[in-house]
ZAMARGU-4260 file (C-alpha; in steps of 0.2 Angstrom, whole numbers, plus 5000, padded with zeros to 4 digits):
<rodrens>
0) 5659/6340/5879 | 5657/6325/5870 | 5669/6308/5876 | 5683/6305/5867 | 5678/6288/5868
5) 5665/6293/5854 | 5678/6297/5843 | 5678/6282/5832 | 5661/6277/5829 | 5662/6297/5823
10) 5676/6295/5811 | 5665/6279/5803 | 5651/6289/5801 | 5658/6304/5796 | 5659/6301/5776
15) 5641/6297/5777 | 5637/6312/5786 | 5646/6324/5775 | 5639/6317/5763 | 5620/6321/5769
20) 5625/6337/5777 | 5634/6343/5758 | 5617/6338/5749 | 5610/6350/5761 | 5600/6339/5773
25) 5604/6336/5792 | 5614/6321/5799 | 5611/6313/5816 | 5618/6297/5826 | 5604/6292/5836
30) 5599/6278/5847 | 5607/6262/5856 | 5625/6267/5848 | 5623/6285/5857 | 5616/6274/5873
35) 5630/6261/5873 | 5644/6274/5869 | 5639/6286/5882 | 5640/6271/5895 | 5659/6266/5888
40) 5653/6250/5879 | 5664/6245/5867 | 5658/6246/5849 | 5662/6228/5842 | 5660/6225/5825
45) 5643/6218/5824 | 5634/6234/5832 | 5621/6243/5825 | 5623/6260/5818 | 5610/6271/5814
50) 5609/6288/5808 | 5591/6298/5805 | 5589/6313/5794 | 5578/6326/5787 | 5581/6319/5769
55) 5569/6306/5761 | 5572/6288/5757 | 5575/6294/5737 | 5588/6309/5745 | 5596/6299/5756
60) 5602/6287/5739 | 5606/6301/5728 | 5615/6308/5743 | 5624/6291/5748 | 5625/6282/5731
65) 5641/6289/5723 | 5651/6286/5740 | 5647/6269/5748 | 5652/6252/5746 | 5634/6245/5745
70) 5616/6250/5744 | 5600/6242/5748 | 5582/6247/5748 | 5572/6232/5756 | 5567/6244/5770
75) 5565/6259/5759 | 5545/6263/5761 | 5548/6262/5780 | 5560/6276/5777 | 5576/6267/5779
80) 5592/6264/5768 | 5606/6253/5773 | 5622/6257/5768 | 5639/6247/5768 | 5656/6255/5769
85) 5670/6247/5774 | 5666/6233/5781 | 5654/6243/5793 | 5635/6242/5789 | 5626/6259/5794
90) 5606/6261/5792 | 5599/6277/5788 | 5582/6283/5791 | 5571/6298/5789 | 5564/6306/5803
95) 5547/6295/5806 | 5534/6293/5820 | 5530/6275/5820 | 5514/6271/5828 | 5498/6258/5828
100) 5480/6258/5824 | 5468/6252/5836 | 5467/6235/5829 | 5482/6232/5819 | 5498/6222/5820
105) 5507/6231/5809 | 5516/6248/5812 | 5509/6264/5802 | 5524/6275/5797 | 5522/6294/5795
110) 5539/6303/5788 | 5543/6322/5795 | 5556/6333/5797 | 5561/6337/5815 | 5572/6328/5826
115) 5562/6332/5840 | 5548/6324/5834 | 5557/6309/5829 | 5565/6309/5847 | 5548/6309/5854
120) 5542/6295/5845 | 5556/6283/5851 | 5551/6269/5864 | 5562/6277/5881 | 5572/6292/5884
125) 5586/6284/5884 | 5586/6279/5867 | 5578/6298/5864 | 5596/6304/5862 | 5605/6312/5845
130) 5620/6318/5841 | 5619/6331/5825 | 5634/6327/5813 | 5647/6331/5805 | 5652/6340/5820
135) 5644/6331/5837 | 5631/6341/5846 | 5621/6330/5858 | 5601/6334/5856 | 5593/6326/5872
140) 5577/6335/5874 | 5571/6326/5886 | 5583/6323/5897 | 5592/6302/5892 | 5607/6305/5899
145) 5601/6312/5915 | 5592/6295/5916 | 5605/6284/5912 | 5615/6289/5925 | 5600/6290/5937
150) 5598/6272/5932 | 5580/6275/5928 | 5569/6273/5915 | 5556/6283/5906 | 5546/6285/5892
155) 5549/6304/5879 | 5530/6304/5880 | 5517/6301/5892 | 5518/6279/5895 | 5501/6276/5888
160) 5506/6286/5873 | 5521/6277/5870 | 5515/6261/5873 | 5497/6265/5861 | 5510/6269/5848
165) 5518/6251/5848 | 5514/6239/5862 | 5529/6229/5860 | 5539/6241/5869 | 5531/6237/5885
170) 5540/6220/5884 | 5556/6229/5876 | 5555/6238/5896 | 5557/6222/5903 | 5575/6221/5895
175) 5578/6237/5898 | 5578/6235/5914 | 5588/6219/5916 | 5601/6223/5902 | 5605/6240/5910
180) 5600/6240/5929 | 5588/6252/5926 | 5572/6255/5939 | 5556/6258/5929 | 5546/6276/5935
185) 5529/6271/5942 | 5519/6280/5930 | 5526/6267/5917 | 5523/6252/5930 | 5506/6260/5930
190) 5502/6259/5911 | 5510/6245/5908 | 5496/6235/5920 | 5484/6246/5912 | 5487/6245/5894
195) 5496/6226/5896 | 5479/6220/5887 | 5487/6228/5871 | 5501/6215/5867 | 5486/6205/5860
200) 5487/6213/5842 | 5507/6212/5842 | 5513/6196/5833 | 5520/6182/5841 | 5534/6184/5830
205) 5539/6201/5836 | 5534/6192/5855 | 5544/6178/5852 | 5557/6190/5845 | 5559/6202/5861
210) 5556/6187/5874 | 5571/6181/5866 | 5583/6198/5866 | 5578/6198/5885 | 5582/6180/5890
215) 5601/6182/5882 | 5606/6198/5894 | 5619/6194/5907 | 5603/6190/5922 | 5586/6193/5914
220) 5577/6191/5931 | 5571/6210/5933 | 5564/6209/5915 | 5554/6191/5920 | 5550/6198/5937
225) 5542/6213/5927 | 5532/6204/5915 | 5524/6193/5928 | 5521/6207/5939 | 5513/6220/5925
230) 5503/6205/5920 | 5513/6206/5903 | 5515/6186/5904 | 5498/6182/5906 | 5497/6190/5886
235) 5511/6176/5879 | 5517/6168/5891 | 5502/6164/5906 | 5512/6148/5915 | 5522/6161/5923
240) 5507/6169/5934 | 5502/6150/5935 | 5518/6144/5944 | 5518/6159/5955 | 5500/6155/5960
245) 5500/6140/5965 | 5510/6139/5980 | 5507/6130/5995 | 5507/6139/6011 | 5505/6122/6021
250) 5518/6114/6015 | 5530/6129/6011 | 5537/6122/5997 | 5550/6131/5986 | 5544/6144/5976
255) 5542/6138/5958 | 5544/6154/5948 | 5556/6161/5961 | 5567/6143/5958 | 5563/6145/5939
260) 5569/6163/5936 | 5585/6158/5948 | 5586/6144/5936 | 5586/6156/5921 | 5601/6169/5928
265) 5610/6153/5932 | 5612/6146/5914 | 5623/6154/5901 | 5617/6169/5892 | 5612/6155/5877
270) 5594/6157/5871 | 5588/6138/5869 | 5598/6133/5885 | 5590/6151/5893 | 5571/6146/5884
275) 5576/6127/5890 | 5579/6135/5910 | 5562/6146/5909 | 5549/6131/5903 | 5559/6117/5913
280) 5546/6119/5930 | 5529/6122/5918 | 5521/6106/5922 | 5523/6107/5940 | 5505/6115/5945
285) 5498/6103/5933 | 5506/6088/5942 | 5508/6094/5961 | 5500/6082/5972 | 5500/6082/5992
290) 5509/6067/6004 | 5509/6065/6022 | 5528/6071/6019 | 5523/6085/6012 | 5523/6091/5991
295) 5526/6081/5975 | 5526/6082/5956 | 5522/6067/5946 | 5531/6066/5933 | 5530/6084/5929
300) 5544/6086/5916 | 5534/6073/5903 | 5518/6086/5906 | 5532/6100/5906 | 5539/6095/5889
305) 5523/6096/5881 | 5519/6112/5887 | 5533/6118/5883 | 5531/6111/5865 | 5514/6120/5864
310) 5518/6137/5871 | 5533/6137/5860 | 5522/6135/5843 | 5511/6148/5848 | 5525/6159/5849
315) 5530/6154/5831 | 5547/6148/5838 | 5554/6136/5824 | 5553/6116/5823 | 5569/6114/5829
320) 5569/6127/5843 | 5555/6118/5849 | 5562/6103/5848 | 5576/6107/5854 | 5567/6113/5873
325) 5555/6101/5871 | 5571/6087/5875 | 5577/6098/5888 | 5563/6100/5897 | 5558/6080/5896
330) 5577/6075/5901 | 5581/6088/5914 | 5578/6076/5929 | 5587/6060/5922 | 5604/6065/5929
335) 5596/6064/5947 | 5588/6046/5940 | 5603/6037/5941 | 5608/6042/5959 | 5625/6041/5964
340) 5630/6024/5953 | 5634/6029/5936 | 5638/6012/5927 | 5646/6015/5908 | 5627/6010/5902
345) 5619/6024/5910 | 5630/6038/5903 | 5628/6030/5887 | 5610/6031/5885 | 5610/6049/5894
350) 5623/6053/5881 | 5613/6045/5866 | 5595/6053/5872 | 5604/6069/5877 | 5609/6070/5855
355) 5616/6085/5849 | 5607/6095/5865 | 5622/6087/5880 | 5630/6103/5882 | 5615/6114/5885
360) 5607/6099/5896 | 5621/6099/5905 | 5621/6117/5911 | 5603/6115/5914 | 5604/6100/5926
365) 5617/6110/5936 | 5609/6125/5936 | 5593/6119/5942 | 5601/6116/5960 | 5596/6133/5967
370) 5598/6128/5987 | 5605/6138/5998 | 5613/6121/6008 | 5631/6124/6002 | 5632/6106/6006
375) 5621/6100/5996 | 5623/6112/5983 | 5643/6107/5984 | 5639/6086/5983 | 5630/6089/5968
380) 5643/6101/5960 | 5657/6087/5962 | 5643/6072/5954 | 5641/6084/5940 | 5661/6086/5935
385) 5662/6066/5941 | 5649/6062/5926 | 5657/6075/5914 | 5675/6069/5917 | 5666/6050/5913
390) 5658/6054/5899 | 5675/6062/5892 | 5683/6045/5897 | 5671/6035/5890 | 5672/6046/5872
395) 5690/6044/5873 | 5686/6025/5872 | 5670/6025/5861 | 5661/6034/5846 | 5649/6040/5860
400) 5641/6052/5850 | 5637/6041/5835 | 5631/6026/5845 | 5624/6013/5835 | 5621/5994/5831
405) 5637/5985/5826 | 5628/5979/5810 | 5618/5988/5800 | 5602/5984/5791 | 5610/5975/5778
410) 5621/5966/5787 | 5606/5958/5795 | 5597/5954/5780 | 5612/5945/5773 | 5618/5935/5787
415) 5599/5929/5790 | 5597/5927/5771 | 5579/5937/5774 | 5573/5953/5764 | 5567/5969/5773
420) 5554/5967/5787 | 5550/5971/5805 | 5561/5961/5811 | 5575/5967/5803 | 5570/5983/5816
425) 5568/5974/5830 | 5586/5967/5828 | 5593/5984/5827 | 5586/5986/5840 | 5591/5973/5850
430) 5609/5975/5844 | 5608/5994/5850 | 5602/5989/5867 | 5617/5978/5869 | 5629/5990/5863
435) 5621/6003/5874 | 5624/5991/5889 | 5640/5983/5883 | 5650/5993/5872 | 5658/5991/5857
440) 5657/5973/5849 | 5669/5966/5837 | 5660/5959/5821 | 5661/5941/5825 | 5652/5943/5844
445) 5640/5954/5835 | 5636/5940/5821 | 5634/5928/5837 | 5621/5940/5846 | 5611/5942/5832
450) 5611/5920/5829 | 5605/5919/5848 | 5592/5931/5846 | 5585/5925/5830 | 5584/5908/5835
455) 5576/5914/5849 | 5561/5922/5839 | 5544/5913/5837 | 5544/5904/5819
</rodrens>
């Protein structure tokens, strides 16, 4: 019996799958859409929906051509047409076995003709489900359903097949089982410590890619907890393992990778603010140092930030992400910097240095409390909605998101009858100290800062 709540997703499709199944070729719904449908997730107009057939990439368009909307090709020599009707985009591909050669980063594609085979071939058996169209049939020859309901999960194929096909999917396990609760069997477990040195012909890209489809589920910690533990994150990602080594039984301080992954589930489901949460601590093994009073870490978000900047390139991330967690990472402690006295100043230069990334610092500061002293964890709470509520005060009063000089360049240049120079820097300068300090100054007290400070100046 297939769910009624299916019904929809089959009405969309069903015009493509006529279509296929008149031309005389076989039609079938397959993958995360069968998944997510037979779990009652709601099918939103962004989700993927993919159909796989017997007919070739040159079949499927004389099938499909006279009917749809829109036809493209880009994907066409890995088997796969994308079709739009409606305002639904639908991707069609022929039955394939995707796997790697020994040293290659780049998939080899075989075409057949079964389903099974194609089910096989797919990464775990929960995404090794089909249903045959026009009129649904579930094919699940090895048993998807069974396991998503079991909440495990399992490769179609022996693991270290799977996993020789296309080492990525060993990561792709860790979302897995943080996006759906799932519990991994311990043969895969077992491969994936075995066969973890594989990742190394991936590219960073794709890496980068599936780190970052796993950081945005709702709590990511069983996925980063599994990466670290399979020795996956010592392939992309080693300042994991590093933070989990090197804790101090002496002292007992807190766990720096069980704090950082607490940190992670804490923050919204946002990918820079989640990238942000998982680098914040990396400079911490680097920087620890021990006191009569017990741990310490010197200044471990400036060493942090470049880390974080370096491991970020390596994983191709672009200049702006980088940049982007870079200032996270540095500016992550400076909330704690200012104690209990914020003075208008302070929460204009945190404002200022914070830019365009204040939201996501915001969460991260607040989520980086992962004490279990509701006390503490409540004062610090009500210091963080103190500092929002003044920064919202002071925003009312103030362009706080544009501070700048009250006089620009040129304005300088003609009130002290000079052309361009270094000084004219260092009186921007000096002007954006004071408004950072002070405020807003009218014209005419700006005019007079700028005469006390020039005359000041060594001639």
């Amino acid at each position: 019996m297939i769910p009624a709540r299916l019904q929809p997703v089959l009405d969309e499709v069903r015009p493509v799958a006529d279509a296929l199944v008149g031309a005389g070729h076989r039609a079938y719904l397959v993958g995360g859409i069968v998944r997510d449908q037979l779990l009652g997730r709601d099918l939103g107009p962004d989700a993927d929906i993919d159909l796989t057939t017997d007919a070739t990439p040159p079949q499927i368009k004389a099938a499909l051509g006279p009917i749809v909307d829109a036809l493209w090709t880009q994907g066409e020599r890995f088997g796969t047409i994308g079709v739009k009707l409606g305002e639904r985009v639908i991707e069609i591909t022929t039955h394939r076995a995707e796997s790697y050669a020994p040293d290659s980063r780049k998939p080899e594609v075989a075409f057949g003709t079964d389903i099974g085979d194609d089910l096989s071939r797919r990464d775990f058996t929960v995404n090794a489900m089909a249903l045959e169209l026009p009129d649904p049939v579930l094919v699940d020859p090895f048993d998807g359903a069974v396991d998503l309901a079991a909440g495990r999960l399992r490769t179609p194929l022996a693991p270290e097949v799977s996993f020789t096909d296309d080492p990525l999917r060993m990561l792709r396990a860790a979302r897995f089982l943080a996006g759906y609760g799932l519990e991994p069997v311990p043969e895969l477990v077992a491969a994936v410590r075995a066969h973890a040195h594989r990742l190394e012909i991936v590219s960073a890209e794709r890496i980068r890619d599936e780190l970052d489809k796993l950081l945005v589920v709702t709590d990511p910690s069983a996925g980063l907890w599994f990466i670290v533990d399979t020795g996956l994150a010592d392939r992309f990602l080693p300042e994991l393992t590093t933070m989990r080594l090197e804790q101090d039984p002496i002292h007992h301080h807190k766990d720096v990778l069980a704090h950082t992954i607490a940190v992670v589930a804490k923050t919204e489901p946002e990918r820079l603010v989640r990238l942000a949460a998982l680098l914040h601590d990396v400079g911490k093994p680097k920087t620890r140092a021990f006191t009569d009073g017990g741990v310490t870490f010197h200044h471990h978000e400036v060493v942090g930030a470049r880390m974080a900047r370096d491991r970020m390139q390596a994983l191709k991330y672009s200049t702006d992400d980088v940049e982007a967690v870079r200032k996270l990472v540095y500016l992550h402690l400076r909330f704690h910097g200012y104690g209990e006295g914020w003075t208008d100043a302070a929460v204009r230069r945190f404002v200022r240095d914070a830019g365009d990334q204040y939201e996501r610092l915001v969460d991260l500061t607040a989520s980086d409390c992962t004490t279990r002293n509701k006390r503490k964890a409540a004062q610090l709470a009500q210091r963080m909605e103190d500092f929002k509520v003044r920064v919202r005060d002071l925003r009312e009063q103030e362009e706080l998101d544009a501070i700048r000089p009250d006089l620009d360049g040129k304005q300088i240049m003609d009130h002290l009858g000079t052309g361009p120079g270094r000084h004219i820097g260092q009186a921007l300068e000096h002007l954006l100290e004071i408004r950072l300090d002070e405020g807003p100054l009218s014209e005419d007290e700006a005019y007079a800062r700028l005469d006390a400070w020039w005359a000041a100046q060594p001639s």
